[in-house]
PDB file of N, CA, C and O in Angstrom, chain B, residues numbered from 101:
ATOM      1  N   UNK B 101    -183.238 -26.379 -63.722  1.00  0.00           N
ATOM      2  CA  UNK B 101    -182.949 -25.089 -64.304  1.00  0.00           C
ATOM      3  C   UNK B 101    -184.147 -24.173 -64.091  1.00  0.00           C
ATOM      4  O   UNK B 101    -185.237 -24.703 -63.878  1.00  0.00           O
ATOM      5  N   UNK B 102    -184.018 -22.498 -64.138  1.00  0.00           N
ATOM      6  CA  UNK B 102    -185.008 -21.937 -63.517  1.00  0.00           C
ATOM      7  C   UNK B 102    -185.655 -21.811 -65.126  1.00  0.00           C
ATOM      8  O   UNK B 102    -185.055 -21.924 -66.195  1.00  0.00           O
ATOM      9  N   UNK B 103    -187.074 -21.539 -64.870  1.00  0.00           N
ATOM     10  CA  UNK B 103    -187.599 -21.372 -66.527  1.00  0.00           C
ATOM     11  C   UNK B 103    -189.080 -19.989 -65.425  1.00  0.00           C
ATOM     12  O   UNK B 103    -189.467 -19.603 -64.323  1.00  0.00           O
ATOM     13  N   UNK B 104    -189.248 -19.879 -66.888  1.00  0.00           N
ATOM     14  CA  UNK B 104    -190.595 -18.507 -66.558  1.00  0.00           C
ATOM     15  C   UNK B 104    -191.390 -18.784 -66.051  1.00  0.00           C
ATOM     16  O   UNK B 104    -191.754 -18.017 -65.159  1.00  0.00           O
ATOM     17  N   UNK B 105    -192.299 -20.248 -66.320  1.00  0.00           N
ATOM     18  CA  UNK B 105    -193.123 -20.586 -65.895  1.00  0.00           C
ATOM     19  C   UNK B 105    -193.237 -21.357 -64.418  1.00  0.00           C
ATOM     20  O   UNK B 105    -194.259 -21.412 -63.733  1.00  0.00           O
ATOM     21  N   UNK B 106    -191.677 -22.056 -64.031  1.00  0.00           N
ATOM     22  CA  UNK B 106    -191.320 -22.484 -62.896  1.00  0.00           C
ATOM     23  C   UNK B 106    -191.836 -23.981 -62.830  1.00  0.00           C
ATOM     24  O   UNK B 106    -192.170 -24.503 -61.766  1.00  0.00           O
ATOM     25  N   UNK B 107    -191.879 -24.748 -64.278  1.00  0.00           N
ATOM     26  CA  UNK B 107    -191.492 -26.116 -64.462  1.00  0.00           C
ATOM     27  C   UNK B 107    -189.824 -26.490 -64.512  1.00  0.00           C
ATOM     28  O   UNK B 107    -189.012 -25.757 -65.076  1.00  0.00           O
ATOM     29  N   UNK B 108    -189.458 -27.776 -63.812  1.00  0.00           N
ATOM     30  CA  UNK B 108    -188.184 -27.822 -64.438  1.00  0.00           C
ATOM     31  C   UNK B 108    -187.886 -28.258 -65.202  1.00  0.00           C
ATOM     32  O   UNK B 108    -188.446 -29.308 -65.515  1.00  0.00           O
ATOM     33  N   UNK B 109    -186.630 -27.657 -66.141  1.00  0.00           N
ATOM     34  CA  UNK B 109    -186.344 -28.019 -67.584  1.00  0.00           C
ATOM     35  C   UNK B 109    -184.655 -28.447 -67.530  1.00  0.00           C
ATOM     36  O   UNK B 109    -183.849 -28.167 -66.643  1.00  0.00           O
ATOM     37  N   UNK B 110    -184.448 -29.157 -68.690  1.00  0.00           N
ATOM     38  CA  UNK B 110    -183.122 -29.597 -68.329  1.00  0.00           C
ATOM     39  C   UNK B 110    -182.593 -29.215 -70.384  1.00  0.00           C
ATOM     40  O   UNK B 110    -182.898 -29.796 -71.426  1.00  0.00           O
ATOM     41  N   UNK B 111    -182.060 -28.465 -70.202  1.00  0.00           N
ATOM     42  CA  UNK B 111    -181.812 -28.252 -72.019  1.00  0.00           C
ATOM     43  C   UNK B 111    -180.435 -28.426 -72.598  1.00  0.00           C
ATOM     44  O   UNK B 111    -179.290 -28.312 -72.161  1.00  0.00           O
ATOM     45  N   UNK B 112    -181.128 -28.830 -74.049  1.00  0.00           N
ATOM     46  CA  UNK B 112    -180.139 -29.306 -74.735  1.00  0.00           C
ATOM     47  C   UNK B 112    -178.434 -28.555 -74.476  1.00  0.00           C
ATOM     48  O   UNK B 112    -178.133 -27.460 -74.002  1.00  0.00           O
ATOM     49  N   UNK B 113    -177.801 -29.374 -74.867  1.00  0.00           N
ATOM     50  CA  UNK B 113    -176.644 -28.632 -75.073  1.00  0.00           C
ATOM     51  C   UNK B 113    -175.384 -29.534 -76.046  1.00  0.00           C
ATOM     52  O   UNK B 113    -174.968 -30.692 -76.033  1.00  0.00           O
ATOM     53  N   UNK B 114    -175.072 -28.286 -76.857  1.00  0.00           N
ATOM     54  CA  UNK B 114    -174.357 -29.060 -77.525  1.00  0.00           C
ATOM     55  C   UNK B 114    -172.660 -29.718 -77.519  1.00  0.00           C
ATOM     56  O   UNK B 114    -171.753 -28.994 -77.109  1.00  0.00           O
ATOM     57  N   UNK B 115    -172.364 -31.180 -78.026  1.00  0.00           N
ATOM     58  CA  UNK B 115    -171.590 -31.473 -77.332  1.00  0.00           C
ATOM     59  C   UNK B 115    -170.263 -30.834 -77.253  1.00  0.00           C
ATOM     60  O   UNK B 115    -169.517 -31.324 -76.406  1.00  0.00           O
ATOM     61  N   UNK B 116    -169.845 -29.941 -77.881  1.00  0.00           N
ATOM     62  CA  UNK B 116    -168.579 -29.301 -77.887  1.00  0.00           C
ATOM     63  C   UNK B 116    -168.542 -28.165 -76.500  1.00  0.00           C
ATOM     64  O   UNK B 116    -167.617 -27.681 -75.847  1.00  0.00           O
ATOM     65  N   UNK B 117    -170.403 -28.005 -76.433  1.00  0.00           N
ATOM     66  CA  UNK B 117    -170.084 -26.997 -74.722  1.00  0.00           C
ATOM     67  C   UNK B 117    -170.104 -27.505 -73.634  1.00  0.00           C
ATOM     68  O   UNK B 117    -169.745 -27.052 -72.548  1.00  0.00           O
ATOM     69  N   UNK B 118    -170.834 -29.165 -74.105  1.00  0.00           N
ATOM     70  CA  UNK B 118    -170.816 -30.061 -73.154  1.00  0.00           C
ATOM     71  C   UNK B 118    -169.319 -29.920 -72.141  1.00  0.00           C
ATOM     72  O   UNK B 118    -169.118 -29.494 -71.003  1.00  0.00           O
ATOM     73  N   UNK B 119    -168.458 -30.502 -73.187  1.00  0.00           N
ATOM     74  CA  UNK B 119    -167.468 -30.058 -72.643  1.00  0.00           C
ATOM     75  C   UNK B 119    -166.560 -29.224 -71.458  1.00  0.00           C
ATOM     76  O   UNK B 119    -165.706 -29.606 -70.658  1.00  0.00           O
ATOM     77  N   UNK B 120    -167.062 -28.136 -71.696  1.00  0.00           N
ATOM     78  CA  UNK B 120    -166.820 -26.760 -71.130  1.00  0.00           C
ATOM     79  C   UNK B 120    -167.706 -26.587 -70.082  1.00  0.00           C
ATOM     80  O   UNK B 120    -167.432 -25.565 -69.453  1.00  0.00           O
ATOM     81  N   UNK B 121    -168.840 -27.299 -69.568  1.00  0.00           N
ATOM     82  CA  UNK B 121    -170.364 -27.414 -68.950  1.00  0.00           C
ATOM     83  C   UNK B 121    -169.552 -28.444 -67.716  1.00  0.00           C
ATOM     84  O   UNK B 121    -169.805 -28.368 -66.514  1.00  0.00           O
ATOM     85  N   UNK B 122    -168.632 -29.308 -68.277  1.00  0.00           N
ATOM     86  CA  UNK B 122    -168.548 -30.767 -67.332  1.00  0.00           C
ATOM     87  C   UNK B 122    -167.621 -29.867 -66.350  1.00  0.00           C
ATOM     88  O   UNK B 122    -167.869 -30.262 -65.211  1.00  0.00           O
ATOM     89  N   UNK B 123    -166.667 -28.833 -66.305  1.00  0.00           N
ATOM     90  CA  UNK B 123    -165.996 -28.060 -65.861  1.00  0.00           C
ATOM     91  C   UNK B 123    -166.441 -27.952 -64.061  1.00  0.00           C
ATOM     92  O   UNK B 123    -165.949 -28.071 -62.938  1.00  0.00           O
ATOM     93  N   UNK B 124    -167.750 -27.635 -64.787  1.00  0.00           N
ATOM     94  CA  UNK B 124    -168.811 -27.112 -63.450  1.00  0.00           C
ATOM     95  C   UNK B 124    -169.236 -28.282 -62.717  1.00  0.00           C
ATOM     96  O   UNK B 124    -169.718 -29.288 -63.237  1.00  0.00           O
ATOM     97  N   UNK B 125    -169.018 -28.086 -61.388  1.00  0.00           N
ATOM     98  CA  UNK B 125    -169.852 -29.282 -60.566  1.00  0.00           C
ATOM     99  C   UNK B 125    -171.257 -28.807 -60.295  1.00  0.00           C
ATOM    100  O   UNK B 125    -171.585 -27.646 -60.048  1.00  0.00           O
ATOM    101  N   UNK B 126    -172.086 -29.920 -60.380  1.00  0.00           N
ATOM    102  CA  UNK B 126    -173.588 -29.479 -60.170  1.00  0.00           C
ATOM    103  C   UNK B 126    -173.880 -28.725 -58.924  1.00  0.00           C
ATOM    104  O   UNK B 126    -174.971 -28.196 -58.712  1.00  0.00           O
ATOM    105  N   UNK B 127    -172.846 -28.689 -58.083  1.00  0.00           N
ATOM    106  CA  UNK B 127    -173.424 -27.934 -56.712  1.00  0.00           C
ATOM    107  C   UNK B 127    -172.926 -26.005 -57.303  1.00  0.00           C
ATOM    108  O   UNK B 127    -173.425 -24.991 -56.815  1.00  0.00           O
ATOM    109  N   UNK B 128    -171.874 -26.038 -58.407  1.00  0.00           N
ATOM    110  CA  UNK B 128    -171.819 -24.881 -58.733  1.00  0.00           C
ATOM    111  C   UNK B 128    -172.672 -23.456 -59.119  1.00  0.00           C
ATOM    112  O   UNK B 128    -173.290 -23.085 -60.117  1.00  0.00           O
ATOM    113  N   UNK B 129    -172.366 -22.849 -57.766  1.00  0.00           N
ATOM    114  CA  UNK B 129    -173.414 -21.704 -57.629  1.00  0.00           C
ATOM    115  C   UNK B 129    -173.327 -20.777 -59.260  1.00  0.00           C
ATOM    116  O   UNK B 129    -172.477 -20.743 -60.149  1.00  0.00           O
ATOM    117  N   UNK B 130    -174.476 -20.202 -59.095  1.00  0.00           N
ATOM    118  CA  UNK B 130    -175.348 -19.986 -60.272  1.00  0.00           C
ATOM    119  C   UNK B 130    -173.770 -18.511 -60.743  1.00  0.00           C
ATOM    120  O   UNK B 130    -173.015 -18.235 -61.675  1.00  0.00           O
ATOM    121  N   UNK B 131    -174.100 -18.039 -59.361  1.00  0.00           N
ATOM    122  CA  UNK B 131    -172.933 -16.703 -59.671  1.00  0.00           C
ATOM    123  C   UNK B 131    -171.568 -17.163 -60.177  1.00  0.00           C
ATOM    124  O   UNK B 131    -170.930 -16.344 -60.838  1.00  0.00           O
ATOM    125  N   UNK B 132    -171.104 -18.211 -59.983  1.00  0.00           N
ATOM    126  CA  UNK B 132    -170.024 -18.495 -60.845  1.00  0.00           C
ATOM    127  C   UNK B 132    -169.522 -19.075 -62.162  1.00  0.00           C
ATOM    128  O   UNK B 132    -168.434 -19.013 -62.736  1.00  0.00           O
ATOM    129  N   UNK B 133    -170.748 -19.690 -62.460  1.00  0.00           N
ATOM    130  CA  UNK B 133    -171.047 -19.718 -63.674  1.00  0.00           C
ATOM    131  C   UNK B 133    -171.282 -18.003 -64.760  1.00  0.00           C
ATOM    132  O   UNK B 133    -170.665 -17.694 -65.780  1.00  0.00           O
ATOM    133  N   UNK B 134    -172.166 -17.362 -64.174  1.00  0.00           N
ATOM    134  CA  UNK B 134    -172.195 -16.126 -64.613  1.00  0.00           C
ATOM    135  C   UNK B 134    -171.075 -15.354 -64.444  1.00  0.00           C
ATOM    136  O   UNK B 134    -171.120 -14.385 -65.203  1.00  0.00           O
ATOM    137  N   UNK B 135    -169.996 -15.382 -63.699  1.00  0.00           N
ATOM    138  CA  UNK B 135    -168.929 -14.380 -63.548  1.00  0.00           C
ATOM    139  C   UNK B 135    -167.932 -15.396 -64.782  1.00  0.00           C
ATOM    140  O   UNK B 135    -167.089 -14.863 -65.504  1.00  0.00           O
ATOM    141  N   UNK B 136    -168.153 -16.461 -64.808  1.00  0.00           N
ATOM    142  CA  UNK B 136    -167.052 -17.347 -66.245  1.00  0.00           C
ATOM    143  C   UNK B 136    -167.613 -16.321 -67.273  1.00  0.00           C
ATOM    144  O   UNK B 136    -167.090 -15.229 -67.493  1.00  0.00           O
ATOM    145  N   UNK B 137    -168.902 -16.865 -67.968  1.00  0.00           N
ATOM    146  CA  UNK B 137    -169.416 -16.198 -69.007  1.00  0.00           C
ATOM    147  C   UNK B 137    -168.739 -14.269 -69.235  1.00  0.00           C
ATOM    148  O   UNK B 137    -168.322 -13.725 -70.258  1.00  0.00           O
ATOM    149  N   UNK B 138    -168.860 -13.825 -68.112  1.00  0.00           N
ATOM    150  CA  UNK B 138    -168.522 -12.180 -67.751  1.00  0.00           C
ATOM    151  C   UNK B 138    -167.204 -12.359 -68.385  1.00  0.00           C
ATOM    152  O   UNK B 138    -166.940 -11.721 -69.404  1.00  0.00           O
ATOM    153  N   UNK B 139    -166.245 -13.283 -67.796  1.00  0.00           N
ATOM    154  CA  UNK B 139    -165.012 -13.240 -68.012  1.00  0.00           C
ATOM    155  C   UNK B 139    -164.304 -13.479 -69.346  1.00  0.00           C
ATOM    156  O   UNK B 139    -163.289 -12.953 -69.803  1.00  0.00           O
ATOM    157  N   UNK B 140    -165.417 -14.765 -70.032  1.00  0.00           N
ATOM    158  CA  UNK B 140    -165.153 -14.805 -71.455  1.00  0.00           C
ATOM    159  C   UNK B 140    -165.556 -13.675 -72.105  1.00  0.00           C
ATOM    160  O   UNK B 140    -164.851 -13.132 -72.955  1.00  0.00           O
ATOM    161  N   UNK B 141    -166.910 -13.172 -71.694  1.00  0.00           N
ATOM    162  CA  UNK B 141    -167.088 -11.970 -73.100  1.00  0.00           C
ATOM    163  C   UNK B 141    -165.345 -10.603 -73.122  1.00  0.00           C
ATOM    164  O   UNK B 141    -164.632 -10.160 -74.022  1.00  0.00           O
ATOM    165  N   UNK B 142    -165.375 -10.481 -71.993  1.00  0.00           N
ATOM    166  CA  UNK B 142    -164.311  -9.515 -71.882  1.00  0.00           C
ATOM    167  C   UNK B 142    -163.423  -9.803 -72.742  1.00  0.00           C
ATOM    168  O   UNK B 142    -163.294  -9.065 -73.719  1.00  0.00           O
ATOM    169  N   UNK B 143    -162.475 -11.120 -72.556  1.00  0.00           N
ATOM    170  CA  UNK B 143    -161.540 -12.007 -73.100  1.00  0.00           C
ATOM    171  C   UNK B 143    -162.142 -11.684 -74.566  1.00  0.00           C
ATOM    172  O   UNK B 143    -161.175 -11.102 -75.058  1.00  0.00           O
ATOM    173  N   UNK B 144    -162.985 -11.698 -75.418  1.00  0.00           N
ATOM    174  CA  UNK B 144    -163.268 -11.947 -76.607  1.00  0.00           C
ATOM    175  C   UNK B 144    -163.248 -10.451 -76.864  1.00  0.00           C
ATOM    176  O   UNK B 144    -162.966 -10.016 -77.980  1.00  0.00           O
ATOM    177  N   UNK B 145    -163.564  -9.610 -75.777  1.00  0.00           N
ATOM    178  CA  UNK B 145    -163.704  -8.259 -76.048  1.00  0.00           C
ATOM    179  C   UNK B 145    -164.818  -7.685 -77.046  1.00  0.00           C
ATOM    180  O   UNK B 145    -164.783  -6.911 -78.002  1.00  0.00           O
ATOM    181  N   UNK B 146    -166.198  -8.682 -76.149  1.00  0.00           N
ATOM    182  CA  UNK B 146    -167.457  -8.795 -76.552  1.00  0.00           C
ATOM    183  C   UNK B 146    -168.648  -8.380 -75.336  1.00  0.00           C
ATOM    184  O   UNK B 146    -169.657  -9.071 -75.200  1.00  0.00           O
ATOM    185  N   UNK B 147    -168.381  -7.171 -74.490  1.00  0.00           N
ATOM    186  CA  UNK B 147    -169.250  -7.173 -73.514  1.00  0.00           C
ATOM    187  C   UNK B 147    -170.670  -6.820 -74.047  1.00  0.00           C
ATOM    188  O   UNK B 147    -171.676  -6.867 -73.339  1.00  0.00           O
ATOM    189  N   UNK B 148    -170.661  -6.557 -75.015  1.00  0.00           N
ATOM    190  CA  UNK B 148    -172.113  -6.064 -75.367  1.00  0.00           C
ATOM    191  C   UNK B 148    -172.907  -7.641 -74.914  1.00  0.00           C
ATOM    192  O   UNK B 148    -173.870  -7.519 -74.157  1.00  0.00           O
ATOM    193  N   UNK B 149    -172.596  -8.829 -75.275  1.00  0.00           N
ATOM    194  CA  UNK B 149    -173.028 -10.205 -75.736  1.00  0.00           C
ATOM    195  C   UNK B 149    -173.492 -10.449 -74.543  1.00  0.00           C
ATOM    196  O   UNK B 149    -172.660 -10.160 -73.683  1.00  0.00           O
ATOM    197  N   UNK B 150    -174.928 -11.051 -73.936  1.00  0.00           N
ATOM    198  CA  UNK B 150    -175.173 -11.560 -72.848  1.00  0.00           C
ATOM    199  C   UNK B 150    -175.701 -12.676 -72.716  1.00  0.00           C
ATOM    200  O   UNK B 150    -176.223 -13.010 -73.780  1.00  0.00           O
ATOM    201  N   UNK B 151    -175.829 -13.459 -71.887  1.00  0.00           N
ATOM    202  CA  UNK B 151    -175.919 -15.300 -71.690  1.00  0.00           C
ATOM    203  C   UNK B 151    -176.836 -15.597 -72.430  1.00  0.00           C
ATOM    204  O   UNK B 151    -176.631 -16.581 -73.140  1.00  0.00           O
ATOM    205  N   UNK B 152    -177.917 -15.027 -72.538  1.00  0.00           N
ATOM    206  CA  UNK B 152    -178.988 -14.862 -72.972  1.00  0.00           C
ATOM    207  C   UNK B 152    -179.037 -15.337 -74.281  1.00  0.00           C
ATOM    208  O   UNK B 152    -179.734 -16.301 -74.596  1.00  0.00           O
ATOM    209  N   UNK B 153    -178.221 -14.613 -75.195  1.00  0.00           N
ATOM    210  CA  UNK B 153    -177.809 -14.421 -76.243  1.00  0.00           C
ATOM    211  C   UNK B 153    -177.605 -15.516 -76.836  1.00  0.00           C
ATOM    212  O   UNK B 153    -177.809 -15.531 -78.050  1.00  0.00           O
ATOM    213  N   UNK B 154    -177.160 -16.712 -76.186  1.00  0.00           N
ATOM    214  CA  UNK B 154    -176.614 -17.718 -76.622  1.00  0.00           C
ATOM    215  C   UNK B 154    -177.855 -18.303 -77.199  1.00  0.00           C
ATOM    216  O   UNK B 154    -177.856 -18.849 -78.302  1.00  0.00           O
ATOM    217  N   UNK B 155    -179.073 -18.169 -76.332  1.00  0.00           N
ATOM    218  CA  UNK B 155    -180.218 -18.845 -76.652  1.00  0.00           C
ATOM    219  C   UNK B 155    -180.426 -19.092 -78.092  1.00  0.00           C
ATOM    220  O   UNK B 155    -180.622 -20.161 -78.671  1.00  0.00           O
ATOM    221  N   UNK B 156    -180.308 -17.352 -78.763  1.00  0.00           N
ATOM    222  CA  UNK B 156    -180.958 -17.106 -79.543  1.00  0.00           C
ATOM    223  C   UNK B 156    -180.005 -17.215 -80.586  1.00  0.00           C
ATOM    224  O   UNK B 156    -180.541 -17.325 -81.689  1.00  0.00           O
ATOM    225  N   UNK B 157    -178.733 -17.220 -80.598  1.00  0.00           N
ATOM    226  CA  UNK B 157    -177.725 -17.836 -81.594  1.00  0.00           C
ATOM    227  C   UNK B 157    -177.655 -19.859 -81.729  1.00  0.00           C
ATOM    228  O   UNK B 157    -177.440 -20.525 -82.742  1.00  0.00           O
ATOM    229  N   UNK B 158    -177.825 -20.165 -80.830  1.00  0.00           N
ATOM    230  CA  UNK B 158    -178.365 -21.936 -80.915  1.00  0.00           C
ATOM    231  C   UNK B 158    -179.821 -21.895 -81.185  1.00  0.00           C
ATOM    232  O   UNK B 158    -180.308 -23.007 -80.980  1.00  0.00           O
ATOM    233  N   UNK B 159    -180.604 -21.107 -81.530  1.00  0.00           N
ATOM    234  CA  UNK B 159    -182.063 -21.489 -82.358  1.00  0.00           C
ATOM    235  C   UNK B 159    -181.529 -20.767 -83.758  1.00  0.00           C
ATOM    236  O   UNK B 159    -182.005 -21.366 -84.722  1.00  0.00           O
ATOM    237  N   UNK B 160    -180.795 -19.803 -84.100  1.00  0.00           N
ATOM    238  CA  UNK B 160    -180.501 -19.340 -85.392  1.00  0.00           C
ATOM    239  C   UNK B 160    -179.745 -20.714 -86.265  1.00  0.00           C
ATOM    240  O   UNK B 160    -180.021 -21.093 -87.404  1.00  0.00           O
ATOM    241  N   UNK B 161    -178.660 -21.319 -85.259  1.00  0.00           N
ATOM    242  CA  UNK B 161    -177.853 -21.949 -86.134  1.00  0.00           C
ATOM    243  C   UNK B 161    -178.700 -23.341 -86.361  1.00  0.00           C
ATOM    244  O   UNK B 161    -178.567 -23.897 -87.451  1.00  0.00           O
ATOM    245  N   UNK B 162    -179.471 -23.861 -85.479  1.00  0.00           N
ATOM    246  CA  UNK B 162    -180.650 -24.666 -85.829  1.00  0.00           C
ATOM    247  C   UNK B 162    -181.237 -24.945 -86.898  1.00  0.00           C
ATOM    248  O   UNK B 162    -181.317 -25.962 -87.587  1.00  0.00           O
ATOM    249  N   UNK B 163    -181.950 -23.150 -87.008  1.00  0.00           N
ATOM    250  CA  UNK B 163    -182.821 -22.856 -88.266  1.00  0.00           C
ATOM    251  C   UNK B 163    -182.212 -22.981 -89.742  1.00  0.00           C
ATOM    252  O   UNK B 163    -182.827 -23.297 -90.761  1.00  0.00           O
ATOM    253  N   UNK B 164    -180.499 -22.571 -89.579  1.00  0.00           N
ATOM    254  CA  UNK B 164    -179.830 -22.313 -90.467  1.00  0.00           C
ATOM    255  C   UNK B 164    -179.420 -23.989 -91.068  1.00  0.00           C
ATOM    256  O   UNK B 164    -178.905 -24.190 -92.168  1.00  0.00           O
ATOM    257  N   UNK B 165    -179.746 -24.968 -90.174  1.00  0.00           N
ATOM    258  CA  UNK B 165    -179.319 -26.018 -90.143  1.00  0.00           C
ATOM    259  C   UNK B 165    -180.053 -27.029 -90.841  1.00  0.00           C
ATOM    260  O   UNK B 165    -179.802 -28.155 -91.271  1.00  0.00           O
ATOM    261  N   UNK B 166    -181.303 -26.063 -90.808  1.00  0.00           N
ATOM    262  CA  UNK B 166    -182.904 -27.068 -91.388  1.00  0.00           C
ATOM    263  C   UNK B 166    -183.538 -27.652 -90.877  1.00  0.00           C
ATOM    264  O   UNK B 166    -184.337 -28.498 -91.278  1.00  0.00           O
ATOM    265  N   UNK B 167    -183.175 -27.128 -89.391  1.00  0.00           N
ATOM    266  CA  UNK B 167    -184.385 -28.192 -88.471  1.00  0.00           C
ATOM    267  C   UNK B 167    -185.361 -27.512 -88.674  1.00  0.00           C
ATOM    268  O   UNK B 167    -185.303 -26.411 -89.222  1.00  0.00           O
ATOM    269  N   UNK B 168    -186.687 -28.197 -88.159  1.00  0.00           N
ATOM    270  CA  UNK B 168    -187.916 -27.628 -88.218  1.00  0.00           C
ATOM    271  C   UNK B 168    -188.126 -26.847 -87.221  1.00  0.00           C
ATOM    272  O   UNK B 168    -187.382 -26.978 -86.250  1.00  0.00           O
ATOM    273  N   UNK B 169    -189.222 -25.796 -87.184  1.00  0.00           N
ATOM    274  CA  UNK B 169    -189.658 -24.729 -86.488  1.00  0.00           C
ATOM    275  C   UNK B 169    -189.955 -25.106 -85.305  1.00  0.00           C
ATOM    276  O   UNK B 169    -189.504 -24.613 -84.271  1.00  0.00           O
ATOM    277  N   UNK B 170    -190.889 -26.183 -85.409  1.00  0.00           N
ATOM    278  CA  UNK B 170    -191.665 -27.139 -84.121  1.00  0.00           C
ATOM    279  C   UNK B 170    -190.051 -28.110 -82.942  1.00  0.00           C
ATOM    280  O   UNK B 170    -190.038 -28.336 -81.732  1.00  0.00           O
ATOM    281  N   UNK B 171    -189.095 -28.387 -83.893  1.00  0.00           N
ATOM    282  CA  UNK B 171    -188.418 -29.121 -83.366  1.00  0.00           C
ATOM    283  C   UNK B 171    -187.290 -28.162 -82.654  1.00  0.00           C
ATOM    284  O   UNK B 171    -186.848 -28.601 -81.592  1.00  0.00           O
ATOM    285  N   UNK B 172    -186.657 -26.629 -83.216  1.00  0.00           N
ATOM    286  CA  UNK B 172    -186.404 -25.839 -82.604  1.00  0.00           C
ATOM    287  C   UNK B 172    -187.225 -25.314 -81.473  1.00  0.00           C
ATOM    288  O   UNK B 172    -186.621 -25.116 -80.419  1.00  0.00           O
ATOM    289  N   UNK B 173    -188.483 -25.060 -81.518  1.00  0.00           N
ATOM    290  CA  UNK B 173    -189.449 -24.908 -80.342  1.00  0.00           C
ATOM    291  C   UNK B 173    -189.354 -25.754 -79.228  1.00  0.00           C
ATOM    292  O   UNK B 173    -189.457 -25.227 -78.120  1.00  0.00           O
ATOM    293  N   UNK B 174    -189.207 -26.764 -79.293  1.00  0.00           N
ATOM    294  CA  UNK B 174    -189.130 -28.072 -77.962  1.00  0.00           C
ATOM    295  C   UNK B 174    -187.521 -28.031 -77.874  1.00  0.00           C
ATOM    296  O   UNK B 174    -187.200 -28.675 -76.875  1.00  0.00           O
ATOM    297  N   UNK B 175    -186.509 -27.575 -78.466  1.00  0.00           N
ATOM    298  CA  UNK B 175    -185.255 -27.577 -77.950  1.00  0.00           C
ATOM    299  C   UNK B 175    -185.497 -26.452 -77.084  1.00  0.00           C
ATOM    300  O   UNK B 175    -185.370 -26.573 -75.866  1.00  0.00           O
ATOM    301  N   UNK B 176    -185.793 -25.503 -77.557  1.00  0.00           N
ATOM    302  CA  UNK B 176    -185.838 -24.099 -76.784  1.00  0.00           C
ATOM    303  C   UNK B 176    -186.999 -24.072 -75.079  1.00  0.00           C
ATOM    304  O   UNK B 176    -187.104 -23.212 -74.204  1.00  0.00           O
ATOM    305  N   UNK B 177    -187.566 -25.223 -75.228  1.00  0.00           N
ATOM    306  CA  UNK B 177    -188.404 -25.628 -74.423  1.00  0.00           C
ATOM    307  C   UNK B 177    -189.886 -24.785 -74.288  1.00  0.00           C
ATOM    308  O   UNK B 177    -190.594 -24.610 -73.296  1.00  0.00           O
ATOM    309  N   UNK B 178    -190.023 -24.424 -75.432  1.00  0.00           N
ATOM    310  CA  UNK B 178    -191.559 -23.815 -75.726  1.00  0.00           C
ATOM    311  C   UNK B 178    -192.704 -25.278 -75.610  1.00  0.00           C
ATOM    312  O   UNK B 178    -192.730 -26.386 -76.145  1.00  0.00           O
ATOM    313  N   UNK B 179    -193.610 -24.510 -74.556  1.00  0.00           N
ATOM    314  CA  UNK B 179    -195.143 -25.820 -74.516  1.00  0.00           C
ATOM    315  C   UNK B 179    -195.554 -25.799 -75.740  1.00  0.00           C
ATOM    316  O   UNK B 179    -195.602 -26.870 -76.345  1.00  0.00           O
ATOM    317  N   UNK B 180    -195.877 -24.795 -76.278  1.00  0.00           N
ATOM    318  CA  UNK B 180    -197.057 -24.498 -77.389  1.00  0.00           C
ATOM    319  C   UNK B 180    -196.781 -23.776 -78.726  1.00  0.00           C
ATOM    320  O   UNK B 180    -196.781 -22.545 -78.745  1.00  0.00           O
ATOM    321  N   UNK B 181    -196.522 -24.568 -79.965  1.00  0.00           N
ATOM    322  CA  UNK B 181    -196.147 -23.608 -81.157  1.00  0.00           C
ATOM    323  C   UNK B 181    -196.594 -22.751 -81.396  1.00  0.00           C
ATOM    324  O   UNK B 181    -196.324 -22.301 -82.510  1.00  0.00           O
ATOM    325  N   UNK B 182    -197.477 -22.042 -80.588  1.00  0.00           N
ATOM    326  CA  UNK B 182    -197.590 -20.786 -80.767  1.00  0.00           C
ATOM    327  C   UNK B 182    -196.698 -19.479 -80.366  1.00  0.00           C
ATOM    328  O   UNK B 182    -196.820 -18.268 -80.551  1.00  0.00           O
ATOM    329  N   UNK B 183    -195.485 -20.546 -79.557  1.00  0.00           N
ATOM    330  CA  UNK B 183    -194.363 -19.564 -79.404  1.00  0.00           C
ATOM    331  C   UNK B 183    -193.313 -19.339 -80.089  1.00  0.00           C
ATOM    332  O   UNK B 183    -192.408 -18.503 -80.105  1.00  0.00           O
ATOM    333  N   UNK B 184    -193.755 -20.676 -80.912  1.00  0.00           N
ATOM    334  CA  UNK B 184    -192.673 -20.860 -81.974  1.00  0.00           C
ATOM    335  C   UNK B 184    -192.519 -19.679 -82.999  1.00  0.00           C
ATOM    336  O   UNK B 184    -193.504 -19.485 -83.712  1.00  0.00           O
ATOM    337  N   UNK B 185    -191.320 -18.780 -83.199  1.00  0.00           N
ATOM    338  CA  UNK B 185    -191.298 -17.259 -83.910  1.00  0.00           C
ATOM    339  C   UNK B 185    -189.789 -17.212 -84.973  1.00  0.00           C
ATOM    340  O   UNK B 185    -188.672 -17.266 -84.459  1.00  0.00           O
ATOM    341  N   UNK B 186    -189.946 -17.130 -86.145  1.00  0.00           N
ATOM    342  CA  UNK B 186    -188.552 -16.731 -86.891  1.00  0.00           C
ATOM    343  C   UNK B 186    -187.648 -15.893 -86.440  1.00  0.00           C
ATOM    344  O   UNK B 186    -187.893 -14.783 -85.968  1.00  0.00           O
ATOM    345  N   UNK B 187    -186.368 -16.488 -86.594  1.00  0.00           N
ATOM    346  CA  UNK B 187    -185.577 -15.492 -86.223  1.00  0.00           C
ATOM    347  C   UNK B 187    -184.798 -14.873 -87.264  1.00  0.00           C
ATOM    348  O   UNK B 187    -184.040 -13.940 -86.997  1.00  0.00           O
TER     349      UNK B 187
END
């Protein structure tokens, strides 16, 4: 997976998107994955919402969940708790 720093990372996912994830064959180009996502927000009649987004709604429901700060940080694949930030 591509990350900022250009280590590779392989991240969590949970098993109900697992699901929806197995859909895709690993040779599945990046753009078609992104034109699904395009296609669901429409369908929901949610274009504001971007992939992105998801990130930061699976560290909310985390937090909401009672995991710890540090243990949301290494899901999210942060090196250093100093990136670790409330949401």
């Amino acid at each position: 997976m591509d990350t900022k720093n250009g280590d590779p990372r392989i991240p969590s996912i949970h098993p109900r998107i697992m699901v929806c994830v197995r859909r895709f064959s690993k040779l599945t180009p990046k753009i078609s994955i992104q034109c699904s996502f395009q296609r669901a927000r429409t369908v929901c009649r949610m274009p504001h919402i971007h992939f992105h987004d998801l990130r930061h709604s699976a560290a909310s429901e985390l937090i909401n969940a009672g995991v710890d700060l540090f243990t949301v940080g290494r899901v999210l694949g942060h090196k250093v708790p100093a990136q670790h930030t409330t949401i």
